[in-house]
DRENKETI-854925 format. One record per atom (N, C-alpha, C): x, y, z; residue in three letters. Coordinates in steps of 0.02 Angstrom, whole numbers, plus 50000, padded with zeros to 5 digits. Layout:
XYZALA
...
//
This chain:
496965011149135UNK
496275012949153UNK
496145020049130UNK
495765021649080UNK
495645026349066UNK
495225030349120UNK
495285037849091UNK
494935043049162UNK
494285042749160UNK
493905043549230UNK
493295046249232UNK
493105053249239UNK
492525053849223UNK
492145058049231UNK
491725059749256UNK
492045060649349UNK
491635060649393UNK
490995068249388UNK
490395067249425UNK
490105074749390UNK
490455081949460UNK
490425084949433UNK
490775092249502UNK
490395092749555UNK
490865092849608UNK
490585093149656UNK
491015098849699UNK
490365101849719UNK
490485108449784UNK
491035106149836UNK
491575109349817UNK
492125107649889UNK
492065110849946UNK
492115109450015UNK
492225112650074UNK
492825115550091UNK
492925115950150UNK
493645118950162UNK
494015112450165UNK
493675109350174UNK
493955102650218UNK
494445099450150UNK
494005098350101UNK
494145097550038UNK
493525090350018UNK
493275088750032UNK
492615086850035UNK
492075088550001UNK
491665083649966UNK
491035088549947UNK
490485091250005UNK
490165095550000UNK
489675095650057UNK
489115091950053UNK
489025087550013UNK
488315082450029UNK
488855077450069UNK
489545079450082UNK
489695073850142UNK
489735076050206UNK
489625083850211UNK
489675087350275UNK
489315084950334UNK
488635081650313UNK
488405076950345UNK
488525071350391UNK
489055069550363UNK
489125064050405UNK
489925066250457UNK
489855065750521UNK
490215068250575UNK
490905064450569UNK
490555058450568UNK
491425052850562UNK
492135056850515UNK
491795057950449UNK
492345062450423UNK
492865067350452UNK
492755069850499UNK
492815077850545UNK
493125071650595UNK
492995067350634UNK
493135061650674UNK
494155061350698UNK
494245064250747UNK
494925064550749UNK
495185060450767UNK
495985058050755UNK
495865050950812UNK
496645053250875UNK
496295049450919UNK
496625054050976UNK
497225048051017UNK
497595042650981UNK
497965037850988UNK
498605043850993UNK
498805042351061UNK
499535046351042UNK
500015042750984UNK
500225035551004UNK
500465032950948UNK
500455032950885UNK
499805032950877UNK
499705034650781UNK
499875041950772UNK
499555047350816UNK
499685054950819UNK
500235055450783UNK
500985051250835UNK
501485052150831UNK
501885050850749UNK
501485047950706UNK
501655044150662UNK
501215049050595UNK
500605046350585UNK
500185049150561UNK
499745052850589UNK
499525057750518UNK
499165064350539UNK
498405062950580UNK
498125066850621UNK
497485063450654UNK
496885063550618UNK
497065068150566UNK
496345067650510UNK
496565067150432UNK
496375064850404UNK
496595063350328UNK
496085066650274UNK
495735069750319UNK
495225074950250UNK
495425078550205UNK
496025084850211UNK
496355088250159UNK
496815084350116UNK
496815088450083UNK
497295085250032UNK
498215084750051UNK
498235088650097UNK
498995089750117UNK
499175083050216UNK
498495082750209UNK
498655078150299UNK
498545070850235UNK
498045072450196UNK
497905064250127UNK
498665060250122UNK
499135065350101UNK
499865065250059UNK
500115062050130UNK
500115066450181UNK
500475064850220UNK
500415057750248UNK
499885056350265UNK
499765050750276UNK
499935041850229UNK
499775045550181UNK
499845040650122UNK
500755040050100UNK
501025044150105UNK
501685042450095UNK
502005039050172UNK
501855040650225UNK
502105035850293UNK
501825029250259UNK
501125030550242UNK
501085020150260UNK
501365018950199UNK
501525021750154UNK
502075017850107UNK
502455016650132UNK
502915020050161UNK
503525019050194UNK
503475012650242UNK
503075013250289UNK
502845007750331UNK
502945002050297UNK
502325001450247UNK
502054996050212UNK
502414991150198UNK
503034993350164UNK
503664989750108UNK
504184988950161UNK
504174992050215UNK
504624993150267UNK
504474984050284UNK
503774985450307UNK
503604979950349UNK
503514972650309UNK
503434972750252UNK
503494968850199UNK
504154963050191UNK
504754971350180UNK
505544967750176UNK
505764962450245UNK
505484964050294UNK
505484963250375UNK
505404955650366UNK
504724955550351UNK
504264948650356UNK
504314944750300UNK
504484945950245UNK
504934941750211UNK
505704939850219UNK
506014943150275UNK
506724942750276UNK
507114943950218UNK
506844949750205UNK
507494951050145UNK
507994953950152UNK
508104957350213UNK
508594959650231UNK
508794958950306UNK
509374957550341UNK
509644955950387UNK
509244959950452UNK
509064956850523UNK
508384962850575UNK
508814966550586UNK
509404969950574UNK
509594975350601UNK
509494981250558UNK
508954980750493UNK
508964986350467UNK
508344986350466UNK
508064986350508UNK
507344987150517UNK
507284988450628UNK
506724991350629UNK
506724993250688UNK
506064994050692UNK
505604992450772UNK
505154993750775UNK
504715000650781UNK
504054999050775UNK
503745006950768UNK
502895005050790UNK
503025007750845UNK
502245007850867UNK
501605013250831UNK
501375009750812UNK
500575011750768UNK
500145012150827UNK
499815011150840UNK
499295009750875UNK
499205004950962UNK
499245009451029UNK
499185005751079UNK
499915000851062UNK
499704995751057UNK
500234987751058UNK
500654984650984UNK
500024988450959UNK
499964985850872UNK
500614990150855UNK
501024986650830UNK
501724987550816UNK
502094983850712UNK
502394990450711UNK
502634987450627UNK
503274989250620UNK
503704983850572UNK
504234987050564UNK
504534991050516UNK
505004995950525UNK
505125003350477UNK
505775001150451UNK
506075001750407UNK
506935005150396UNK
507175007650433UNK
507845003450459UNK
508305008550505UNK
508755012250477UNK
508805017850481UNK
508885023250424UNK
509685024750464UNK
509685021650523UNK
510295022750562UNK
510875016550521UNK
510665012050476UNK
511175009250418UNK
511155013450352UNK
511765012150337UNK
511835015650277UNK
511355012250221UNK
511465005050203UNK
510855004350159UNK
510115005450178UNK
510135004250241UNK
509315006650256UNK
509135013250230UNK
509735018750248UNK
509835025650214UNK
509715025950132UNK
509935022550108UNK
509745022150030UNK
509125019850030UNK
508965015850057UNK
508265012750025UNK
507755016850042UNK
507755018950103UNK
507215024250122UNK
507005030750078UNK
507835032550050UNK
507795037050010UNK
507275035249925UNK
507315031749906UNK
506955029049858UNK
506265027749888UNK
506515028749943UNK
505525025749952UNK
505085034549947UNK
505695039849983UNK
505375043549961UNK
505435048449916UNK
505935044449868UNK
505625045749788UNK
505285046649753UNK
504695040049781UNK
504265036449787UNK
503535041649782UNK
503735042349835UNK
503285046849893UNK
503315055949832UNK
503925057249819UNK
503915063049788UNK
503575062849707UNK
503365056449684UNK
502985055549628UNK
502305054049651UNK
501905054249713UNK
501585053049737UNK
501185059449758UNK
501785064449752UNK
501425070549788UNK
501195075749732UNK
501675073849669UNK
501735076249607UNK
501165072249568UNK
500705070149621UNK
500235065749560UNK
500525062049515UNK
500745060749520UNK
501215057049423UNK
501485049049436UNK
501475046149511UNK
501525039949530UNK
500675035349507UNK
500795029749475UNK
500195025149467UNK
500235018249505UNK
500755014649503UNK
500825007149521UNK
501425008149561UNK
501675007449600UNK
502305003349629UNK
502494998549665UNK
503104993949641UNK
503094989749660UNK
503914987449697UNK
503734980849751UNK
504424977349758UNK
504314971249707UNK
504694971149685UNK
505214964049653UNK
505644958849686UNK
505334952649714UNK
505754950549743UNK
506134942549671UNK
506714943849680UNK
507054937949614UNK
507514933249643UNK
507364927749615UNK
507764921449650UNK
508694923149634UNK
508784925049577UNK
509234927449538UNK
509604933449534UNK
509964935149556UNK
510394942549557UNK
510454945049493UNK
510734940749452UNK
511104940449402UNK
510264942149330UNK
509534939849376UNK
509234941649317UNK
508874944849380UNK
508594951949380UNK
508404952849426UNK
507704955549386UNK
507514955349330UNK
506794957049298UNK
506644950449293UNK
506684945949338UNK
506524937449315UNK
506274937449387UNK
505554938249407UNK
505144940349501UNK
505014932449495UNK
505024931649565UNK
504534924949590UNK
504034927549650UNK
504134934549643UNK
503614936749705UNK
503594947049694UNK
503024945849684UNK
502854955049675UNK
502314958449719UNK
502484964449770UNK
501954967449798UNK
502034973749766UNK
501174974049740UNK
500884979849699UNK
500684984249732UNK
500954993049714UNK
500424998849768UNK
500174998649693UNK
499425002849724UNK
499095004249640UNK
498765010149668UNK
498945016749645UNK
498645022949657UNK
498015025749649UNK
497655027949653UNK
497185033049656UNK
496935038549667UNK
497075046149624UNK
496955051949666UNK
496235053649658UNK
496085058049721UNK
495265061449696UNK
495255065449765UNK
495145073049762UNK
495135074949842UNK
494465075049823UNK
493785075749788UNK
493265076249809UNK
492795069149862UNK
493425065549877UNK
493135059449905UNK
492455054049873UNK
492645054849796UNK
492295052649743UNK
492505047649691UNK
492925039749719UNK
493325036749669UNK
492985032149658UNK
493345029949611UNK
493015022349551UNK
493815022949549UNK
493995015849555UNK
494765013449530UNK
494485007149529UNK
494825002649456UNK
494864996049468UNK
495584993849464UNK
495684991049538UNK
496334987249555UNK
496474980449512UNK
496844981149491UNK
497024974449441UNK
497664973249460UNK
497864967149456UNK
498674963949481UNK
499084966849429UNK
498814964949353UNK
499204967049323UNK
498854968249262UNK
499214967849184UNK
498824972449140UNK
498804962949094UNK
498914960449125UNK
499254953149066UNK
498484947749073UNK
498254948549016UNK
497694943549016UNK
497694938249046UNK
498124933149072UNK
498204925649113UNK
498214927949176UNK
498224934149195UNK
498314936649280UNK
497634938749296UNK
497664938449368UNK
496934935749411UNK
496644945449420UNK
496444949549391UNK
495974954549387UNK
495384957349460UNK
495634960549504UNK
494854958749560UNK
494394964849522UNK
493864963149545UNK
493194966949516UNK
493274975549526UNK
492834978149499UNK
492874987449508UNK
492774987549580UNK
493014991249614UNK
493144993349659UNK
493015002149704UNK
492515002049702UNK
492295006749734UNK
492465010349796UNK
492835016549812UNK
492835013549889UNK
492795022549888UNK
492505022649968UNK
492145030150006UNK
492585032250069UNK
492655036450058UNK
493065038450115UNK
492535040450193UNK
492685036850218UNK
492085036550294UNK
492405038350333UNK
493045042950361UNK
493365043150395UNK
493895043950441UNK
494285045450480UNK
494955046750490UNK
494675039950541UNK
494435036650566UNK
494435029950600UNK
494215025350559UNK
493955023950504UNK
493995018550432UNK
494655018450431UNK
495245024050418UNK
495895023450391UNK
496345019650444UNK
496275022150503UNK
496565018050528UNK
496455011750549UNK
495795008650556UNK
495755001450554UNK
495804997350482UNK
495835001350436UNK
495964998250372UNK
496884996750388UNK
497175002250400UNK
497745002150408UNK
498054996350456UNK
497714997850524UNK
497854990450565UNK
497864985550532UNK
497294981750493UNK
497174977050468UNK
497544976150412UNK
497944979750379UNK
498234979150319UNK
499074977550338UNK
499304980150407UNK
499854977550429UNK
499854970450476UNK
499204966650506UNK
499094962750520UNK
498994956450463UNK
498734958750404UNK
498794954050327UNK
499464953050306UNK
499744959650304UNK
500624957250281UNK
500724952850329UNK
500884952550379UNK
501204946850431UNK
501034941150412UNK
500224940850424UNK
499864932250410UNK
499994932850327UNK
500094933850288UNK
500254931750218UNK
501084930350185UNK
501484935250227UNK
502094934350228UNK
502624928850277UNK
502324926650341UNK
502544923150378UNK
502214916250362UNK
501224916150369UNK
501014910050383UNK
500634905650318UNK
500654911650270UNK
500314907850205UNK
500584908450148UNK
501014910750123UNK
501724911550073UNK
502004906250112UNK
502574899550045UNK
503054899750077UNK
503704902950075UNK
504024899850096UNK
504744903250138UNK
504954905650059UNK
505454910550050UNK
505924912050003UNK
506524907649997UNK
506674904549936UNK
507324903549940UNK
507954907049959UNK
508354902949983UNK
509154906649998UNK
509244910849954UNK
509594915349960UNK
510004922749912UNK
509494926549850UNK
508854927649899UNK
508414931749852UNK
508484939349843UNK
508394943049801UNK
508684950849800UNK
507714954049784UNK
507924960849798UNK
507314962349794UNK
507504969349762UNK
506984973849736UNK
507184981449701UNK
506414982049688UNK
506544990649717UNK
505824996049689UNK
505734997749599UNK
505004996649613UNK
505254998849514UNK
504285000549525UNK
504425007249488UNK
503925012549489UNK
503515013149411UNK
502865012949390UNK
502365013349323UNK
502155020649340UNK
502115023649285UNK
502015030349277UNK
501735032149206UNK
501135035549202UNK
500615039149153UNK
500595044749146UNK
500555048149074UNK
500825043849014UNK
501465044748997UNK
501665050549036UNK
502425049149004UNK
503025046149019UNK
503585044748993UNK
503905038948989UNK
504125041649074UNK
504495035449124UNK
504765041549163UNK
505035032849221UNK
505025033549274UNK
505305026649331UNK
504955020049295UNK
505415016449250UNK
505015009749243UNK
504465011249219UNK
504115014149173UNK
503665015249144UNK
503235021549132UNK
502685020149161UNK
501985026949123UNK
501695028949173UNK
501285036949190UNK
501345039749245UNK
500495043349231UNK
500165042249263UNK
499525047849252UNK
499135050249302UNK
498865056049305UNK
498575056749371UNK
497765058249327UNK
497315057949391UNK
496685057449359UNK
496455061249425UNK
496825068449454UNK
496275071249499UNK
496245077649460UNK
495575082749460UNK
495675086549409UNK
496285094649432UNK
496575093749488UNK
496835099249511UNK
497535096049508UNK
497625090749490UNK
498375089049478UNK
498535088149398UNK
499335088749387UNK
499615088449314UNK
499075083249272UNK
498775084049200UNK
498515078549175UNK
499085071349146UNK
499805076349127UNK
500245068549118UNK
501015070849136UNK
501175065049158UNK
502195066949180UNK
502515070149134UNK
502805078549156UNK
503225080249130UNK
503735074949075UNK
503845075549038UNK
504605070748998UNK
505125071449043UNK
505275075449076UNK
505945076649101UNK
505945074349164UNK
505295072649204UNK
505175070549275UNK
505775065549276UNK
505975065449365UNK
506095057649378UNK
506295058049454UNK
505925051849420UNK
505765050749531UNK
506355051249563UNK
506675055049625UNK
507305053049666UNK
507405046749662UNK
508125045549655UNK
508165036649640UNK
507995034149587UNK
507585034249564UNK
507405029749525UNK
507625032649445UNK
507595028849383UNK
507985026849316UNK
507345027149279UNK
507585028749200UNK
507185024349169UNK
507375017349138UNK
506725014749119UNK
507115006649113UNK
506355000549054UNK
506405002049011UNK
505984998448970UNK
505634992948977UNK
506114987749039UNK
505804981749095UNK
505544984349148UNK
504994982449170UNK
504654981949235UNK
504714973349266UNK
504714970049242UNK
504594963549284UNK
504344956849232UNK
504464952149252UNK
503974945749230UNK
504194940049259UNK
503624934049270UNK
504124929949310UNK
504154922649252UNK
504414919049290UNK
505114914349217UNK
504494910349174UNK
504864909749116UNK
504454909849059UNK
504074901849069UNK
503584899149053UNK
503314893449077UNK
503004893949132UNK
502924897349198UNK
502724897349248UNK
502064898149238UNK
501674893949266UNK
500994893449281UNK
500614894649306UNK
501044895449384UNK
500654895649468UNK
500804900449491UNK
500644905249455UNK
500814909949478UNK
500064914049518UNK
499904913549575UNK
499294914849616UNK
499524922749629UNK
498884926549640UNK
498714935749659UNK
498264935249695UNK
498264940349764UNK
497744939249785UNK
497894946449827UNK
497414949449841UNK
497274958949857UNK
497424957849927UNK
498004962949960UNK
498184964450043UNK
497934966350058UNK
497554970750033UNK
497424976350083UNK
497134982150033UNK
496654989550057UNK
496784994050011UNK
496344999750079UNK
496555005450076UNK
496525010750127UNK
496195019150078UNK
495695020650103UNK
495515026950061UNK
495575033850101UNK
495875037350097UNK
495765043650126UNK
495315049150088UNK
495295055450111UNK
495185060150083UNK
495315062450020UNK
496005063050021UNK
495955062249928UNK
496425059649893UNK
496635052749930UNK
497075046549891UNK
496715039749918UNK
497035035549883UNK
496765027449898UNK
497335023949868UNK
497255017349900UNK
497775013249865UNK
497645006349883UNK
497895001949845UNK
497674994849845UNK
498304991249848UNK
498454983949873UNK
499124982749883UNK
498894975049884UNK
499314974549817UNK
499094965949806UNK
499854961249797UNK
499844955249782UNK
500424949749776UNK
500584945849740UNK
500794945649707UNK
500774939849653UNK
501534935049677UNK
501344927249666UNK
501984923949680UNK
501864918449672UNK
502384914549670UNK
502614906549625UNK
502514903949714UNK
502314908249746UNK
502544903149825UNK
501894904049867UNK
501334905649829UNK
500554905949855UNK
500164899649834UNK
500094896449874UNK
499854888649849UNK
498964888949831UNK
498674895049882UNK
497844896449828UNK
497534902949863UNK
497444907749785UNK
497394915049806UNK
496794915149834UNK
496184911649815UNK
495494910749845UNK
495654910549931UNK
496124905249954UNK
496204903450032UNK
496494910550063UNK
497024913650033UNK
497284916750056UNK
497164925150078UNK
496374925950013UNK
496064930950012UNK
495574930950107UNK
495004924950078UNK
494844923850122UNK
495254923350213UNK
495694922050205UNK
496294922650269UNK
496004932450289UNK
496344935450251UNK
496364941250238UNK
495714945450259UNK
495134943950220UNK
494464943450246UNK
494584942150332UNK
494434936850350UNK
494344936750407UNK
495154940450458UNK
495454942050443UNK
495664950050488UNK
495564953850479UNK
495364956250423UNK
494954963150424UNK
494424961250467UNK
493674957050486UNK
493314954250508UNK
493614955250604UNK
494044952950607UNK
494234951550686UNK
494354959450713UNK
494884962250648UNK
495254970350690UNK
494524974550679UNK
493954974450647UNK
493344977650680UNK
493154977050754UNK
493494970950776UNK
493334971050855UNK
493624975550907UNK
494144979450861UNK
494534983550889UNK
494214990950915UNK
493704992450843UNK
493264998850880UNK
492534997350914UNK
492254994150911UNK
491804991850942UNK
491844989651035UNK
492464986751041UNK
492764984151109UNK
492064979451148UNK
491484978151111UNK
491094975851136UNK
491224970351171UNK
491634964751149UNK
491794958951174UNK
492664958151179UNK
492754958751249UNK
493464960251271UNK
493664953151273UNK
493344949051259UNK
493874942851279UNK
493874939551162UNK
493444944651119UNK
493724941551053UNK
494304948951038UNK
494414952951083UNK
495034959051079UNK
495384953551105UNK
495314952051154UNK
496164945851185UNK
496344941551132UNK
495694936451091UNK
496024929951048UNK
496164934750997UNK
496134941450971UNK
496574944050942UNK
497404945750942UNK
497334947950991UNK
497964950751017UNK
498454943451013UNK
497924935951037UNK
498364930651042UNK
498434927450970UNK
498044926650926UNK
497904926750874UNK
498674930450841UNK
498874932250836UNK
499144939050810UNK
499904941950850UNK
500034935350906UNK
500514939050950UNK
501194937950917UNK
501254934850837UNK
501834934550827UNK
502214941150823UNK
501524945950784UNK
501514953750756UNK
501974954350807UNK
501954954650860UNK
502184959450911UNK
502744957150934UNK
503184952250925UNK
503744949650937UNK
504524950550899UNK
//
């Protein structure tokens, strides 16, 4: 995706333009001890943006490996988000959980360096070919602290793969982020438990990072905010991570291969989109729509208008919490 050319805009302290000073929600703190505890209570600057945005990575893939069972429940542990609303993290108290975390914030350190674009898990039926996926979850980056983006999220760059439309999205918020966020760990569950099927026996999984333009984790690395690097050092490289001329593809002939968008969360001055591609999604249309309607329900969450569609949530949803 080539860069835009957004027009300049007057920053605040906040890091904001001021034709958004206007609106209060921005400034909007959120006062959940639980989330407090986790994430920052406002996501307007560019340094609470980072912060925030590298936890729910961590989260994200955390809670991902969990609900796909890719790895045994003792390396995962729970972590309260919100009130009840609960996700699971890396238990960093195993030694491989210790490695993996570390790559995640590898991850996270190409993220802060502007120079992260796509990342992804790989999950492969095959050890032995492990660039041969039957199942991929996509982050797809976006920087901008003027709270001014155009990104179009695409699954992938391969003409036969399913493309979603430009994608606009406004930052409304430090309470947008977190019900986007609710809702985006409430989609992993229902997409990973009740509408994917199951994984086959002895599946392996591995991080593998796209980077603009220069060569650097699994590919090409670019940032497009104007106060960050315009392209990856040559010499960069993410903690953990290699370079490696493969990124992924899944086995040659495959047809059914369905994509369909998780989730995507905007702060202050990052965004990100988090989509799926897999041989084990029987129809991305159904599954979007699924998706749709929880985002749809966890709005009932700030509103509290009707306490008994907060309960068929909570029941709706009580696997989350088990």
């Amino acid at each position: 995706m080539a860069p835009r050319n957004n027009p300049p805009a007057t920053v605040s302290m906040h890091g904001v333009s001021e034709a958004s000073v206007a609106n209060p929600a921005l400034f909007h703190q959120i006062t959940s001890k639980e989330w407090n505890a986790f994430f920052p209570s406002m996501m307007t600057n560019p340094d609470d943006s980072f912060k925030f945005i590298s936890r729910c990575l961590c989260l994200t893939f955390s809670h991902i490996m969990e609900s796909r069972y890719l790895m045994k429940p003792s390396y995962f542990k729970k972590r309260k988000i919100d009130g009840s609303i609960r996700a699971w993290m890396i238990n960093t108290e195993e030694p491989l959980g210790r490695r993996l975390m570390e790559k995640l914030k590898g991850a996270c350190d190409a993220i802060r360096k502007g120079y992260m674009d796509e990342f992804f898990l790989v999950v492969s039926q095959d050890k032995e070919k492990p660039d041969e996926a039957i199942e991929v979850y996509r982050w797809k980056m976006h920087y901008d602290q003027h709270g001014n983006v155009s990104a179009e999220f695409g699954m992938t760059e391969k003409e036969k793969d399913l493309t979603h439309k430009l994608a606009r999205l406004e930052y409304k918020g430090a309470e947008q982020v977190r019900l986007s966020t609710i809702a985006l760990i409430f989609a992993i569950r229902k997409l990973c438990r009740d509408t994917l099927k199951k994984l086959p026996p002895g599946c392996v999984s591995s991080f593998r990072m796209v980077c603009r333009p220069g060569l650097s984790s699994f590919g090409y690395l670019r940032s497009v905010s104007p106060d960050l690097p315009c392209e990856t050092p040559s010499d960069y490289m993410a903690p953990g991570f290699h370079n490696s001329d493969t990124l992924y593809s899944f086995p040659e002939g495959a047809d059914d291969v369905q994509s369909a968008l998780v989730g995507s969360v905007r702060t202050g001055a990052h965004c990100f989109a988090l989509s799926c591609e897999s041989l084990l999604m029987n129809d991305a249309y159904d599954s979007e729509l699924r998706i749709k309607e929880i985002n749809d329900i966890v709005g009932l969450f700030h509103s509290h208008s009707n306490m008994c569609n907060v309960v068929n949530v909570r029941l709706r949803f009580s696997d989350q919490q088990k």
